[in-house]
C-alpha positions in Angstrom: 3.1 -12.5 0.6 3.8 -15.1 3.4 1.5 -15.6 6.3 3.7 -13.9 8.7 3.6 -11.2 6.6 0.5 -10.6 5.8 -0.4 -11.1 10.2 2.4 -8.2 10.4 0.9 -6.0 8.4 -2.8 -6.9 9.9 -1.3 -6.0 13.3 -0.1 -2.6 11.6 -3.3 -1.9 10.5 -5.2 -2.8 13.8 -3.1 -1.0 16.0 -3.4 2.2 13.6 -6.9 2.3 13.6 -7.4 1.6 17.2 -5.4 4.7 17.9 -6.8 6.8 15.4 -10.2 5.7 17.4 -9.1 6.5 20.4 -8.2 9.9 19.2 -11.4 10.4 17.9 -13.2 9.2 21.1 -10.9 11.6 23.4 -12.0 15.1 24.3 -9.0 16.2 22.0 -10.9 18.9 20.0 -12.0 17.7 16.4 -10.1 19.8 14.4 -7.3 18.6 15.6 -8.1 15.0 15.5 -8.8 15.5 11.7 -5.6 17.2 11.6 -4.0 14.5 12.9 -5.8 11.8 10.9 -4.9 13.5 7.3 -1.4 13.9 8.1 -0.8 9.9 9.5 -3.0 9.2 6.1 -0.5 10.8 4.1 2.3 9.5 5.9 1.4 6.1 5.4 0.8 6.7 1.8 4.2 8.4 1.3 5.9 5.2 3.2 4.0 2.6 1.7 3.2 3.8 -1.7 7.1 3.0 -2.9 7.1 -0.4 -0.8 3.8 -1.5 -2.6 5.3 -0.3 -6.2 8.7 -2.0 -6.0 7.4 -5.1 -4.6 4.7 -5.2 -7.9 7.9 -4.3 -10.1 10.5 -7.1 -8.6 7.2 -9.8 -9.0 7.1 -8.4 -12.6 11.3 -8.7 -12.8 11.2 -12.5 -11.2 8.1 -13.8 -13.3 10.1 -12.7 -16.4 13.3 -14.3 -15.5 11.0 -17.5 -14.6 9.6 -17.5 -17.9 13.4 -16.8 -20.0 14.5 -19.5 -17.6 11.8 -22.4 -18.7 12.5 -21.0 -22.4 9.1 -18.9 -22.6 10.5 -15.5 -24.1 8.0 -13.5 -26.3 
């Protein structure tokens, strides 16, 4: 993952959980809040579930045509 990246996705997460603490500190009534906070969870999980599981298969896809290209087939 390249630095820019991985600062990207560092802003992503601190913006999230600054919200999600602002939320929490508001007079918004807590069941709510945790309403709230469950469904962004599983939002994020549903968006970046597939992301992180394609990106893991196309390193597995590239190191194996690395390897057949320096002649390293099993």
């Amino acid at each position: 993952m390249s630095t820019r990246a991985r600062v990207a996705l560092l802003v992503i997460a601190v913006v999230v959980i600054a919200a999600h603490v602002a939320m929490w500190r508001s007079d918004m009534p807590r069941d709510v809040a945790f309403r709230f906070t469950v469904i962004n969870a599983i939002a994020w999980a549903v968006v970046l579930g597939p992301v992180f599981l394609v990106a893991r298969w196309l390193h597995a896809v590239e190191r194996r045509n690395a390897e057949r290209e320096r002649g390293e087939e099993r």
